[in-house]
Each structure stands twice: as C-alpha cells, then as structure tokens.
C-alpha positions in Angstrom: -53.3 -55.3 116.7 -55.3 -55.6 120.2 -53.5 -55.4 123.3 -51.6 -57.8 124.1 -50.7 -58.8 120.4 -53.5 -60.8 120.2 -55.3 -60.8 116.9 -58.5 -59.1 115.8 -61.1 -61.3 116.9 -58.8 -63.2 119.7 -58.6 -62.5 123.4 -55.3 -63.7 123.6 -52.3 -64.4 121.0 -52.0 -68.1 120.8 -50.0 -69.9 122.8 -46.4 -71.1 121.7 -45.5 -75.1 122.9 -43.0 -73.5 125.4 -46.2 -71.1 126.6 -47.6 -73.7 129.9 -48.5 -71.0 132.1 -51.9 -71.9 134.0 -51.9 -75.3 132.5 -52.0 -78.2 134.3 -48.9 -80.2 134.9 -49.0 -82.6 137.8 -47.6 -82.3 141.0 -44.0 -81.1 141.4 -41.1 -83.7 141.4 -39.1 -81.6 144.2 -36.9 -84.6 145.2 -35.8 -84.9 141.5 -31.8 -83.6 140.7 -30.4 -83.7 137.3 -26.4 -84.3 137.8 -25.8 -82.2 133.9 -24.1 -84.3 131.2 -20.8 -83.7 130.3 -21.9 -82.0 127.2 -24.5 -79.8 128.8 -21.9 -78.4 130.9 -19.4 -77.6 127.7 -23.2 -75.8 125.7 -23.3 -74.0 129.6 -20.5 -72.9 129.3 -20.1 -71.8 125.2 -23.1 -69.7 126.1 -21.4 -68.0 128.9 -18.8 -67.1 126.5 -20.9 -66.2 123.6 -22.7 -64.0 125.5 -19.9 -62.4 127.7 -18.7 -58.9 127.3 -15.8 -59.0 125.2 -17.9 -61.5 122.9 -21.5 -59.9 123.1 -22.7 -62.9 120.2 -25.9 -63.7 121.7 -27.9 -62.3 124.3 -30.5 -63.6 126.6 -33.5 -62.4 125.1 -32.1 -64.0 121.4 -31.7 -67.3 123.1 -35.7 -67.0 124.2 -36.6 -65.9 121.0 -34.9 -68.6 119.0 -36.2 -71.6 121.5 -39.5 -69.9 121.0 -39.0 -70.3 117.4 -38.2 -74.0 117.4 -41.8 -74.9 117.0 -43.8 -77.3 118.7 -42.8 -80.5 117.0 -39.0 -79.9 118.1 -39.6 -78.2 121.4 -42.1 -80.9 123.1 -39.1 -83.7 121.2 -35.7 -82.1 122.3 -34.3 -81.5 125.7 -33.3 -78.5 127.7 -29.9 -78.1 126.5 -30.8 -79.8 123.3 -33.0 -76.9 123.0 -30.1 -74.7 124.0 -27.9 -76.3 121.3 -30.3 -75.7 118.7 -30.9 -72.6 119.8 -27.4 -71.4 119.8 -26.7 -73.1 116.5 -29.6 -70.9 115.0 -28.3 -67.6 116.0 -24.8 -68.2 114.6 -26.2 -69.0 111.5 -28.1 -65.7 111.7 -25.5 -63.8 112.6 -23.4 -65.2 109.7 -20.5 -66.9 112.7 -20.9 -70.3 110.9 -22.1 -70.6 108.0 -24.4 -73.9 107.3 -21.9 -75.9 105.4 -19.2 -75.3 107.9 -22.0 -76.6 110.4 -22.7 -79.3 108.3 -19.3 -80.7 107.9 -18.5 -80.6 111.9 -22.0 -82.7 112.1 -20.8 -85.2 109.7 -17.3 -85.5 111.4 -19.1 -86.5 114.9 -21.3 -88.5 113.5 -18.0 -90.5 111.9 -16.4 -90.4 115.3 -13.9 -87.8 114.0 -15.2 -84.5 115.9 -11.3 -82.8 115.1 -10.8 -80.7 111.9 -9.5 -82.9 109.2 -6.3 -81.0 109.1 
C-alpha cells in the first residue's frame, strides 16, 4: 500500500459517499434548526448508554466505521439518526447482543403496531 492507503496506481484511496470534504455543497443554511424527533432523542440516548462505562458496547470510532460501511445507496437515502440506527443495529449483531431473528421479530411487531414482547 502507498501512503495514505491509497492503492498502487491511485493518488488517493477512493472516496466513501459519507467522504464530501472539498466538494461543493452550496451555501450554508445557518438559520436552519432541527427540533429532534421523539425517536431520535430515545437512538441519542441508547447510544449514550451503549457506549457508557459500565456498558462499553460500542464506541465512537465503531459507530464511524459501521455508518462508513453503510454504502452509498443507504447512506445518500437514510437520515442522520436513521444512519445512527442502522448503525447501532449492525454492531449488536456483530457483537452477538441481538441476534438477527430476535431483530427481526421486534421489526415485525412495530410494523403490526405491537412494539411490546408478545408475553
């Protein structure tokens, strides 16, 4: 590998979709606020605790990686907590915390309107 992990024959690794430094963008919206949804505060706020330090499930830099990871399709489509959701989701599937049917079932019981455990 080069410097800079580009490849032989590149000057520069290519760029990821969430990679827009030096690209134009427009001018800056500086009046615009964002009040966050009621369910981006609760993903805010499952993060905090994930990555506290009794808990120590994800850190920082896996959170980067894995929104890095999302690839350019999902990442220009989803939002910045959607992002964050997936994200999160990815890592405890990693890191064996859910497995993918447990995932799976909670999915279909929102999407039915039933988000409590059938218990």
């Amino acid at each position: 590998m080069q410097p800079g992990n580009a490849m032989p024959g590149q000057s520069h690794p290519p760029r990821g979709a969430h990679d827009l430094g030096g690209l134009p963008a427009g001018p800056l919206q500086r009046d615009a606020t964002h009040e966050p949804e009621w369910w981006e505060k609760r993903i805010d706020a499952l993060l905090t605790l994930l990555g506290d330090a009794q808990r120590r499930l994800i850190r920082t830099d896996e959170l980067r990686r894995a929104i890095e990871s999302l690839g350019e399709d999902v990442y220009t489509t989803h939002t910045y907590y959607e992002r964050w959701t997936l994200a999160i989701a990815t890592l405890l599937l990693e890191k064996g915390v859910l497995s993918s049917e447990e995932l799976d079932a909670r999915v279909e019981r929102i999407r039915r309107g039933t988000p409590t455990a059938d218990r």
